[in-house]
Steps between C-alpha positions, in 0.01 A plus 500: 500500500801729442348756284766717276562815591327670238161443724693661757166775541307201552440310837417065468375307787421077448276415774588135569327214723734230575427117559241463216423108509523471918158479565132566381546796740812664361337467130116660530704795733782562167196454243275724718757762529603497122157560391374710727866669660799618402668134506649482102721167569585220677762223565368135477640206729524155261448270763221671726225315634194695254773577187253366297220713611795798425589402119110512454477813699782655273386370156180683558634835588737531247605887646670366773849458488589129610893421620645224672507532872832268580479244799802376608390530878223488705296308215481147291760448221389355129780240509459206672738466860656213325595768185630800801553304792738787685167783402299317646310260726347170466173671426663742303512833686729779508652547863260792647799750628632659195841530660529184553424415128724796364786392757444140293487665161842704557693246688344122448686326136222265436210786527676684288503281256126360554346892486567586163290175387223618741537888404441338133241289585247722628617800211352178289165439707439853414524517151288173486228735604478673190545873676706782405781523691531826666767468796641296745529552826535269850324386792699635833730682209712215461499560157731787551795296638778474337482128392166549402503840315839358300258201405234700379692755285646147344154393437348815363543462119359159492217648697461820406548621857482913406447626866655410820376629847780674711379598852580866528338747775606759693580387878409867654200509325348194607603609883362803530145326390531227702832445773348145590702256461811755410763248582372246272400756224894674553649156429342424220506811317907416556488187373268580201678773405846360466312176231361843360833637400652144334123398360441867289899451365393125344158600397662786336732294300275281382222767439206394727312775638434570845287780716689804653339408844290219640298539796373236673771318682544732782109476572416193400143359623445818672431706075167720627361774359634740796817359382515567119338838592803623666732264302431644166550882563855408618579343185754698252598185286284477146489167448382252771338205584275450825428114600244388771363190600135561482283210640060406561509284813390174417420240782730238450786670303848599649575862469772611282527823703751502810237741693228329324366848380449411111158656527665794652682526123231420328337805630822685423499418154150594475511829638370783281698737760862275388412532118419889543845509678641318221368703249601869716845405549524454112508056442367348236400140564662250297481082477857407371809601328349568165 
């Protein structure tokens, strides 16, 4: 979503619910904010337990802008335990701490060599579907370690991978919204910056397009309207992308929410107040990279 800078006048914001495919939840709350919010895209997990009810979900709303959401933690795998034995376990999940999994992805000689097969795998599941293929991006981020990111840029001709998501936001910013959770939020926003710096030097090689800013990480589950009211006057980048997790409560489902406040987004993302926001401060809302 890098736009040249001969729109430089002009101000882009994608709208993007993550975790498309987790539940029946997660979709009606991304297909009720497309149609009737400011939602333009979303990022689709392969092997989530109503991806079917997604692909049909997406075919039928051809606006919105479908990319893969990448699990390589917290979630089930497309290759068998027998095919990626150090990814995962006997069931075939992802550990659930994404340090643990990163700490395995940097450091452990057999995962190494078993995620690229995975990474592939699941790039394949998606085009299977038949969609457009607007981005990629990663559950808990781990898309955007090292490994990963190197295995994706490798990937992205066969593919046609055109966008990457780099977290990017502003540390002070999120703070003086919210200072809960400040510790947490300050190392993160180190951490995330310094994959920042090496990810937008390889996607810039290769030519893959990526947002100025990303906002999402530092508030993640926690994306309400009070939030994006105050977020978006603060904003001086022109190009961004804002990702929630917006949810309906079904009985029965797991929440893909850490607060378990997807309806809390949902509400967000249909907010006439946000979209007049939006629109004051000068963004156009886009779906993809186009």
């Amino acid at each position: 979503m890098q736009v040249s800078s001969t729109h430089s006048s002009r101000r882009f914001v994608r709208i993007n619910g993550d975790d498309f495919g987790f539940s029946t939840g997660v979709n009606q709350a991304i297909i009720a904010a497309h149609q009737q919010g400011i939602l333009t895209s979303t990022s689709l997990m392969v092997t989530g337990e109503a991806v079917d009810e997604a692909i049909e979900l997406a075919a039928s709303n051809p606006s919105l802008a479908v990319g893969l959401h990448l699990v390589l933690g917290m979630g089930r795998s497309v290759l068998s335990p027998a095919q990626i034995p150090n990814l995962v376990d006997a069931e075939g999940n992802f550990p659930d701490d994404p340090g643990r999994a990163g700490l395995s992805y940097q450091f452990n000689a057999k995962a190494r060599r078993e995620l690229p097969l995975e990474i592939r795998a699941q790039l394949e599941k998606f085009r299977q579907t038949g969609l457009n293929l607007s981005h990629v991006d990663g559950h808990l981020h781990l898309h955007s370690h090292p490994v990963v990111l190197r295995h994706l840029v490798n990937l992205a001709e066969e593919f046609a991978i055109r966008e990457i998501r780099l977290p990017s936001e502003e540390l002070s910013i999120a703070l003086k919204i919210d200072r809960s959770d400040w510790l947490t939020k300050t190392v993160g926003s180190l951490v995330f910056t310094g994959l920042r710096r090496d990810g937008e030097k390889l996607l810039k090689k290769h030519q893959i397009q990526f947002a100025d800013r990303v906002y999402g990480f530092l508030q993640t589950g926690r994306i309400t309207e009070s939030y994006l009211l105050e977020l978006i006057p603060k904003i001086t980048a022109d190009v961004i992308e804002i990702y929630s997790h917006p949810a309906i409560a079904i009985p029965g489902e797991p929440s893909n929410a850490p607060l378990s406040l997807g309806f809390a987004e949902l509400e967000a993302l249909l907010s006439d107040r946000v979209r007049a926001t939006l629109k004051q401060h000068g963004f156009e809302l886009i779906a993809g990279s186009d």
